[in-house]
C-alpha positions as CSV (number, residue, x, y, z in Angstrom):
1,X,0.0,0.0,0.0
2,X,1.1,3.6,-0.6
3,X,-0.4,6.8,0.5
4,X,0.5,10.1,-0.1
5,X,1.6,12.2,3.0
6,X,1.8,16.1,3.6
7,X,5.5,17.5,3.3
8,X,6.6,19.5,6.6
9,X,7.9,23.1,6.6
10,X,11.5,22.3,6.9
11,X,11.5,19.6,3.7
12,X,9.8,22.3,1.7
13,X,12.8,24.6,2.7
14,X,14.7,22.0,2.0
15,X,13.2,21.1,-1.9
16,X,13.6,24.8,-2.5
17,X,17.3,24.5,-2.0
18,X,17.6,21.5,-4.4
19,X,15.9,23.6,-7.0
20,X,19.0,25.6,-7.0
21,X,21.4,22.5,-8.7
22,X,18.3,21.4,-10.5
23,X,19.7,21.6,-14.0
24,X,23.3,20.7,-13.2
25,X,23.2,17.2,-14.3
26,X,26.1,16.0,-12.5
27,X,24.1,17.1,-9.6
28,X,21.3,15.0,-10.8
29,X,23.5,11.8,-11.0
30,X,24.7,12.2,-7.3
31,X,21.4,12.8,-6.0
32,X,19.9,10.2,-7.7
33,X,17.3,7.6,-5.7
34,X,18.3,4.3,-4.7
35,X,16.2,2.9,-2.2
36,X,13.0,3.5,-0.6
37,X,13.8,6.3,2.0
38,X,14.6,8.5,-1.3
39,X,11.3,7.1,-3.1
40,X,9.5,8.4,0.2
41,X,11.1,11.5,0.7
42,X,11.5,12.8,-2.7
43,X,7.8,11.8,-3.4
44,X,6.1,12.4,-0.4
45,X,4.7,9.1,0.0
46,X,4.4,6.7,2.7
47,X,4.9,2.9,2.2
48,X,3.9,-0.2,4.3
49,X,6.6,-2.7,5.2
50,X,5.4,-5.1,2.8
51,X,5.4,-3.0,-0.2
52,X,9.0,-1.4,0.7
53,X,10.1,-5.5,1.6
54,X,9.1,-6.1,-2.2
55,X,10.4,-3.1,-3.5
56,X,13.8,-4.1,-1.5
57,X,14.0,-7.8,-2.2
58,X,13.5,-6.9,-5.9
59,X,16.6,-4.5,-5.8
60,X,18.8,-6.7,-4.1
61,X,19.2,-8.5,-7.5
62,X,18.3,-5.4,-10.1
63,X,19.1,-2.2,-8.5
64,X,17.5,0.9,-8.5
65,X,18.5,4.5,-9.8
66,X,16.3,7.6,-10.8
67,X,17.4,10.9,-11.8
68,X,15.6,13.5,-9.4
69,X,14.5,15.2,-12.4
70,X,12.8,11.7,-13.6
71,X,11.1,10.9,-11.0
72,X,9.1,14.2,-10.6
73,X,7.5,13.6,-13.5
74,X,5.3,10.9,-11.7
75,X,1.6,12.1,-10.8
76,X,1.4,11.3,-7.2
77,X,-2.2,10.5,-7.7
78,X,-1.8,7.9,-10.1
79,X,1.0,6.3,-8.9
80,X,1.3,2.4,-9.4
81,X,-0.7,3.2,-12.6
82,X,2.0,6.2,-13.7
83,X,3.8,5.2,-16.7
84,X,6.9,6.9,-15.5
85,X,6.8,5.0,-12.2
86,X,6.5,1.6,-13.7
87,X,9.2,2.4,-15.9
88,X,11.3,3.5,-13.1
89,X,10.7,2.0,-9.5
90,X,11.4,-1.8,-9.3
91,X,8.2,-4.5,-8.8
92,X,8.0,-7.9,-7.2
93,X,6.8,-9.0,-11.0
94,X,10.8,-8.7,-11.9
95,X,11.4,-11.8,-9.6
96,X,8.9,-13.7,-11.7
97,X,11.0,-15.5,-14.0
98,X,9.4,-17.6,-16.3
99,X,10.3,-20.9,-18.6
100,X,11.1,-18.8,-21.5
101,X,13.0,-15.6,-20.0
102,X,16.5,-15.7,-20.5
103,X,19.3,-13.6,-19.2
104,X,20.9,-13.1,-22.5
105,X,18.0,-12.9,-24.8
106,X,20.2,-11.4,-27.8
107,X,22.5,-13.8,-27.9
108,X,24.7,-10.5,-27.2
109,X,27.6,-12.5,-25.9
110,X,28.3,-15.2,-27.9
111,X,28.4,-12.4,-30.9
112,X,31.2,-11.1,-29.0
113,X,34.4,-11.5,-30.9
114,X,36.2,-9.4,-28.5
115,X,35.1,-7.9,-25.0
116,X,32.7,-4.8,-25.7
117,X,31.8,-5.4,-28.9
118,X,29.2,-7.3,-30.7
119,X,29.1,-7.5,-34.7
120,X,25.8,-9.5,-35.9
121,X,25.4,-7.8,-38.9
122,X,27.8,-8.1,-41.8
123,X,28.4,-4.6,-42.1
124,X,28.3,-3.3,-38.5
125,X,29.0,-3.8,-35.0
126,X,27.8,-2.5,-31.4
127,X,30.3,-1.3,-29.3
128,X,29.9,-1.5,-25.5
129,X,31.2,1.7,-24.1
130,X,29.7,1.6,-20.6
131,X,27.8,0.0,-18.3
132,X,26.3,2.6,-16.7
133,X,23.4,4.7,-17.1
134,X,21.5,7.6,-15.5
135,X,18.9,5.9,-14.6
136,X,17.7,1.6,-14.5
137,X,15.0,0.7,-17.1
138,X,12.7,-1.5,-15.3
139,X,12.5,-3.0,-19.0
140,X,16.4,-3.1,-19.8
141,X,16.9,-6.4,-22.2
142,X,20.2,-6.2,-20.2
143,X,19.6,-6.4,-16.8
144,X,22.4,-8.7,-16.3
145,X,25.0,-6.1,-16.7
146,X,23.2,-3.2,-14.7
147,X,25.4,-2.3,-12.1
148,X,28.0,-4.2,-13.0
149,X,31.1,-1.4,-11.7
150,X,34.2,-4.3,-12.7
151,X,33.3,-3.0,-16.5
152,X,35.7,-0.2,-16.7
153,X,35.1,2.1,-19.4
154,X,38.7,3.0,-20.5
155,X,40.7,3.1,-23.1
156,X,42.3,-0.5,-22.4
157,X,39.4,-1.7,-22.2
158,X,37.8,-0.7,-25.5
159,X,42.0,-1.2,-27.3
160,X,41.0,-4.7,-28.1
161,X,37.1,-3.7,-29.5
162,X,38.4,-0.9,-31.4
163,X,41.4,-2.9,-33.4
164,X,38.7,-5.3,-34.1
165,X,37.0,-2.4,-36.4
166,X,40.5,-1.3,-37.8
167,X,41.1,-5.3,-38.7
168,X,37.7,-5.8,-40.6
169,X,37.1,-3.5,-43.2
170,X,33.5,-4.8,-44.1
171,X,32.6,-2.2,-40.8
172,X,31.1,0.8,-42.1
173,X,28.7,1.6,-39.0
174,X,29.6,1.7,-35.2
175,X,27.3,2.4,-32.9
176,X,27.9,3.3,-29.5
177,X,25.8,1.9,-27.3
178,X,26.0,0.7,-23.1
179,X,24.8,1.4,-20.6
180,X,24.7,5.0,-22.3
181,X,27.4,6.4,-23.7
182,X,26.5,10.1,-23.1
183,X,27.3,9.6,-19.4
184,X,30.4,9.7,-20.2
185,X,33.2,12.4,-19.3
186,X,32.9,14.9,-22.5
187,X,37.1,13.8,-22.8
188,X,36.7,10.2,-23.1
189,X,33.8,10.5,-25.6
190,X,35.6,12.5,-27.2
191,X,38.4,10.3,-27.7
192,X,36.3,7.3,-28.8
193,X,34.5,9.6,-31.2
194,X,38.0,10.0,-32.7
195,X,39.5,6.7,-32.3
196,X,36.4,5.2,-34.4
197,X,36.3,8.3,-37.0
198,X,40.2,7.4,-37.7
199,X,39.2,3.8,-39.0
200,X,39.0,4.6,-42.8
201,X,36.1,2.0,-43.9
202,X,33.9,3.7,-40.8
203,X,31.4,5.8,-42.5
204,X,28.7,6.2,-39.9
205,X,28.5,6.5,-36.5
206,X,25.3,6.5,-34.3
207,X,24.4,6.7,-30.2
208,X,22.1,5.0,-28.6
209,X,20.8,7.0,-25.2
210,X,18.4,8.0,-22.9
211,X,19.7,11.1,-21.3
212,X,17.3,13.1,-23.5
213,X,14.1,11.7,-21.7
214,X,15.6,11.1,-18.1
215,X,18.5,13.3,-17.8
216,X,18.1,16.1,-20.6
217,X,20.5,18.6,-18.9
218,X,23.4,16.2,-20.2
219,X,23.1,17.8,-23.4
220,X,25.2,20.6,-22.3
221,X,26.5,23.3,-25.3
222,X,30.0,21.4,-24.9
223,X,28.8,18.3,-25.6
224,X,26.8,19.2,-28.3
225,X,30.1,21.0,-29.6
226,X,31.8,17.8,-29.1
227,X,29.3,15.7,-31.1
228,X,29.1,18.3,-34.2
229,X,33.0,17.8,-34.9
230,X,32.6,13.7,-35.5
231,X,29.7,14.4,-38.3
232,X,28.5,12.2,-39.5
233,X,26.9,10.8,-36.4
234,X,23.4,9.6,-36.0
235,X,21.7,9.3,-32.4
236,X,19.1,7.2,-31.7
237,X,17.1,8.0,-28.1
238,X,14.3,5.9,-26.3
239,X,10.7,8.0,-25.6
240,X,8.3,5.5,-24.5
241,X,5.9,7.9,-23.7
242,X,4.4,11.3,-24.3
243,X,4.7,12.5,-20.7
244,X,8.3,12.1,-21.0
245,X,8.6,15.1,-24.1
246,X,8.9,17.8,-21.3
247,X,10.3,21.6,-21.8
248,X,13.4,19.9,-21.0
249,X,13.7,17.3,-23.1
250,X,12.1,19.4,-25.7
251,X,15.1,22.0,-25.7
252,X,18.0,18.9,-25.5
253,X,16.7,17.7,-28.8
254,X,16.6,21.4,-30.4
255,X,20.1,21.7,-29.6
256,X,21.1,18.0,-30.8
257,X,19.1,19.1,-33.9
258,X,19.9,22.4,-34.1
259,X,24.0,21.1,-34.6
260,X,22.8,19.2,-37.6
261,X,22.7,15.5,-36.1
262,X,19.9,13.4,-37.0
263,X,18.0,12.1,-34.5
264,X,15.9,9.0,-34.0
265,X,13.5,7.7,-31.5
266,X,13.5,3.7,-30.4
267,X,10.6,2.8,-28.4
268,X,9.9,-0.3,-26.1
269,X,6.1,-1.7,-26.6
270,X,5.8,-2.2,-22.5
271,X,2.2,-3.7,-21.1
272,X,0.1,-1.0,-18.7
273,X,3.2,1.9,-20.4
274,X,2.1,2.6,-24.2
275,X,0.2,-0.1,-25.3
276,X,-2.3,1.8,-26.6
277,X,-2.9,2.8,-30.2
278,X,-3.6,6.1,-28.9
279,X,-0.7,6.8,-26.6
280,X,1.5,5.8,-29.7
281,X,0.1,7.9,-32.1
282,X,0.4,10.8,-29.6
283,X,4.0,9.8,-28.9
284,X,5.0,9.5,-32.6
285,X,3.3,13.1,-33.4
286,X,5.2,14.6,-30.4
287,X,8.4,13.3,-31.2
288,X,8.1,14.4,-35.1
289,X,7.1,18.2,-33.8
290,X,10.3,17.9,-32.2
291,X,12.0,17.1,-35.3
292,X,13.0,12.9,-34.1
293,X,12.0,10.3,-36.3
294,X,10.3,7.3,-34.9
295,X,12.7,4.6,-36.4
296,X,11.7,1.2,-34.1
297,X,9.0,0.2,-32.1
298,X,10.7,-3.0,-30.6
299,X,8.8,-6.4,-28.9
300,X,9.7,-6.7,-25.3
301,X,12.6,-8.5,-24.7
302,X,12.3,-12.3,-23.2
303,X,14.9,-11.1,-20.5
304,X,15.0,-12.4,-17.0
305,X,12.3,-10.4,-14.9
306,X,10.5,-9.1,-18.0
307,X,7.4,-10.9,-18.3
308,X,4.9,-8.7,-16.7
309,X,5.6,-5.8,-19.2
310,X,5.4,-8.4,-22.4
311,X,2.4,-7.7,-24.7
312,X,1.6,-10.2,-27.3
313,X,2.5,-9.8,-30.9
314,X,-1.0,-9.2,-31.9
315,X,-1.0,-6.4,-29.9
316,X,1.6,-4.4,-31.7
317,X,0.1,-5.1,-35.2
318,X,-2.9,-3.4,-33.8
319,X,-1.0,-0.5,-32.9
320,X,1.0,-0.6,-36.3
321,X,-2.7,-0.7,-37.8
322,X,-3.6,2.6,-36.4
323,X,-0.6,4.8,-37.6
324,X,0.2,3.7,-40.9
325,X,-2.5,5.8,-42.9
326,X,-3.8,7.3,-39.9
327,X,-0.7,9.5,-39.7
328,X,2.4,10.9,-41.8
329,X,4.5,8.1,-43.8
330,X,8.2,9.4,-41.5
331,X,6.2,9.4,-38.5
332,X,5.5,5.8,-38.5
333,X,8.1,3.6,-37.2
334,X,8.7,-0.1,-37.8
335,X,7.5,-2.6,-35.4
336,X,10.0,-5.4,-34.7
337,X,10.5,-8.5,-32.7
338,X,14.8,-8.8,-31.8
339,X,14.9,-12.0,-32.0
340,X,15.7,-14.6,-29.1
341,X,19.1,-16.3,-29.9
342,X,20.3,-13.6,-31.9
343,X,18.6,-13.7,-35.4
344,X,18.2,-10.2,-35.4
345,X,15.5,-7.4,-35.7
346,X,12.9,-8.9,-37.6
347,X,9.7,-6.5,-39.1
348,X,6.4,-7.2,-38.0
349,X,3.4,-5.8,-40.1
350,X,0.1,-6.3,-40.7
351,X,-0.4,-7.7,-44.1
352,X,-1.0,-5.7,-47.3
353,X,-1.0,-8.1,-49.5
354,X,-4.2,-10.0,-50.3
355,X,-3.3,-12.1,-53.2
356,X,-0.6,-12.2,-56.3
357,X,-1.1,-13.5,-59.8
358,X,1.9,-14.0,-62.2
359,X,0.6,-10.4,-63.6
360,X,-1.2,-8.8,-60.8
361,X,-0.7,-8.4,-57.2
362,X,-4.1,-7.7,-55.0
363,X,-3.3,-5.2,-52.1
364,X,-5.2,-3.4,-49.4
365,X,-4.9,-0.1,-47.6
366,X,-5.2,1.2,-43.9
367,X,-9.2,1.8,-44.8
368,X,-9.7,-1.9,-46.4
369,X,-10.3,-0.6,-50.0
370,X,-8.9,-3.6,-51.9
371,X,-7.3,-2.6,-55.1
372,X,-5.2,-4.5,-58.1
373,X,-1.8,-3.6,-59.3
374,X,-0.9,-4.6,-62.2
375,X,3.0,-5.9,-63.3
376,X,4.4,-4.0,-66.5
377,X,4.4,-6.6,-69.4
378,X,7.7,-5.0,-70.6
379,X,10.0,-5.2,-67.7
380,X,12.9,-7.4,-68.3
381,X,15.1,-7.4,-65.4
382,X,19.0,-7.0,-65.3
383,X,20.5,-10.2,-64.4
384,X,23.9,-9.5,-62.3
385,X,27.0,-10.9,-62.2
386,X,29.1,-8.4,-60.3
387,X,30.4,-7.3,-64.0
388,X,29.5,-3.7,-63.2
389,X,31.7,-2.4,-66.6
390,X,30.1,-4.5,-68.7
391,X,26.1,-3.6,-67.2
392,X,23.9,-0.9,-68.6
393,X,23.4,0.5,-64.9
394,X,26.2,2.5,-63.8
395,X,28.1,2.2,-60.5
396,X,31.6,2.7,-59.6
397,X,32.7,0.4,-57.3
398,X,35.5,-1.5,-57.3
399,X,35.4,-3.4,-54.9
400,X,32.2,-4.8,-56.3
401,X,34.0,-8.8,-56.9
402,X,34.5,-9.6,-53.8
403,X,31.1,-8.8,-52.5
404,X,29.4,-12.3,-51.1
405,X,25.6,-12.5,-50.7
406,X,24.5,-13.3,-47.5
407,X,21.2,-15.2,-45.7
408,X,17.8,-15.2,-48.4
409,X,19.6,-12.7,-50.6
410,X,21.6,-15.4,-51.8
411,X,19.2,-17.7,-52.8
412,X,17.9,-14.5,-54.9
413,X,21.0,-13.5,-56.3
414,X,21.6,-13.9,-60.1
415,X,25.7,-14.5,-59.1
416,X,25.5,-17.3,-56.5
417,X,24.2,-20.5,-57.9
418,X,23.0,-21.6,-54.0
419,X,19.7,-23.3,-54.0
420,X,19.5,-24.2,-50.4
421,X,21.1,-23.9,-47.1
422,X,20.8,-24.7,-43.4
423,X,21.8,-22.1,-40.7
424,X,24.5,-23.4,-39.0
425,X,23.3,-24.5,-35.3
426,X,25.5,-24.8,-32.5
């Protein structure tokens, strides 16, 4: 049980003083709340012993931290209900683990040729910068690693991940990811930003971070001056919900924006948070008003302790079924499971596609209006075989003959005579 209680004369005085440091984000991470005397205090709330034992026995195996300026986005009255809160305060429902959960859904480690990377996809890889972040998704897919202070974040520690890169020249994207890499020092980002932008086959590189939504005083004007010297770099952030686009967050993604780096927005679909077709559209709207483009909506992770905030599949097509159509094209993103063992992002959508001829192909729209499409009788298309000087497309590339197909594109190709394979299993 949790009530709400009246704050004395001598807390308010002392609230008033916190004000002060409010926007010193530094100040934010030392103050932030890790167990339930700060929960109380900072929210003016009283708990009974068995909700604080819960609260307690759940953080003695996934710990607890909230930014001050996080948590007073909560509505008081709405508490266990808030979407903020059940993002951000640990439940007994994290101890639930169930047959399926798994502590390393993504198969992150085993696609780890070298400590702090992961490369899954042919062309790029994740690099692990940090473990730690400024505040502890109740939803995190890795859980197993919050909290974990024997990562060190230096730079002998990312030597190894970072020759990796320089060794494999098929690497054209790095993206730095963690924990969250924006917390840390504006030196050694810095220097990894360099390091990586050094490799000459690294075209892109892209950030993965929540500091925008929980800690958007991070995005000081140095670090935005920082980030606008390694162009061209992407960042990718992680609204969940339209309470979280405050004045605050709204004026850390106008300066991100403002200094010419594109920015994206990853959502988690999270039961009794956004699942909603409503709440999504209203998210996606928000975040396009403030210039970031919904790139994912992603399936809940099958992670230890995750269960309770799983939808089903089903679910999420509905919600996909109420933006495309009902809003703009860019402002819908793509729904996708990660899948378990890692097989990658896959896209879920509803289906478009009634029914195909060898000449026509049936489809549907977001309204059910069924219409026919029909195949040009006069398309003959160009069959490749990597002889680029000798095609009537142009592209330079010269690298071109060693390219290998990979996975169903393969099977496809016109220069790879493969008619079947099996995935390797282990």
């Amino acid at each position: 049980m949790i009530e709400a209680i009246n704050i004395s004369n001598d807390e308010d005085i002392e609230l008033k003083s916190i004000y002060k440091n409010w926007t010193d984000w530094r100040w934010q991470i030392k103050n932030s709340i890790r167990d339930v005397q700060g929960l109380e205090t900072f929210l003016g709330i009283k708990m009974d012993k068995e909700t604080k034992d819960k609260i307690n026995s759940t953080m003695a195996i996934f710990p607890m931290a909230i930014t001050p300026y996080y948590l007073s986005l909560i509505d008081k009255e709405n508490l266990e209900s808030d979407p903020i809160f059940r993002q951000s305060v640990p439940s007994k429902d994290e101890l639930i683990i169930n047959e399926y959960d798994m502590q390393d859904p993504l198969s992150e480690d085993i696609d780890s040729p070298v400590p702090g990377l992961t490369h899954r996809y042919p062309d790029r890889v994740l690099l692990h910068v940090s473990n730690t972040c400024a505040m502890y998704c109740r939803h995190c897919t890795r859980k197993r690693k919050v909290g974990d202070n024997d990562y060190n974040q230096n730079k002998q520690a990312l030597s190894g991940a970072l020759e990796y890169i320089r060794n494999h020249s098929k690497i054209r994207d790095v993206l730095l990811s963690g924990g969250d890499p924006l917390l840390l020092s504006d030196e050694f980002l810095d220097w990894i930003l360099t390091e990586v932008k050094k490799i000459p086959h690294v075209e892109v590189i892209r950030i993965g971070t929540r500091v925008p939504v929980v800690l958007p005083f991070r995005i000081t004007d140095k670090l935005v001056n920082i980030l606008k010297k390694h162009n061209p770099l992407w960042l990718n952030t992680h609204f969940n919900h339209p309470n979280e686009i405050t004045e605050s967050s709204k004026e850390a993604l106008k300066k991100l924006a403002d200094c010419g780096i594109p920015l994206g927005n990853q959502s988690v679909l999270l039961a009794g948070v956004n699942d909603c077709s409503y709440i999504m559209k209203n998210l996606v709207r928000k975040l396009v008003q403030n210039r970031v483009r919904p790139y994912y909506i992603y399936q809940c992770d099958m992670s230890n302790g995750l269960s309770h905030f799983r939808t089903t599949i089903g679910k999420g097509i509905e919600i996909m079924e109420s933006l495309r159509g009902h809003t703009s094209g860019f402002a819908v993103p793509t729904y996708v499971v990660d899948a378990p063992g890692g097989g990658g992002k896959i896209p879920v959508m509803p289906n478009y596609i009634v029914s195909w001829s060898h000449n026509k192909v049936v489809l549907r729209n977001y309204e059910g209006v069924i219409t026919t499409y029909n195949e040009s009788d006069t398309y003959s298309s160009n069959s490749c075989d990597l002889k680029c000087d000798e095609c009537n497309l142009t592209l330079s590339s010269p690298n071109i003959h060693k390219r290998k197909a990979v996975g169903i594109e393969r099977l496809l190709s016109d220069y790879d005579k493969t008619i079947s394979f099996s995935p390797e299993l282990s």
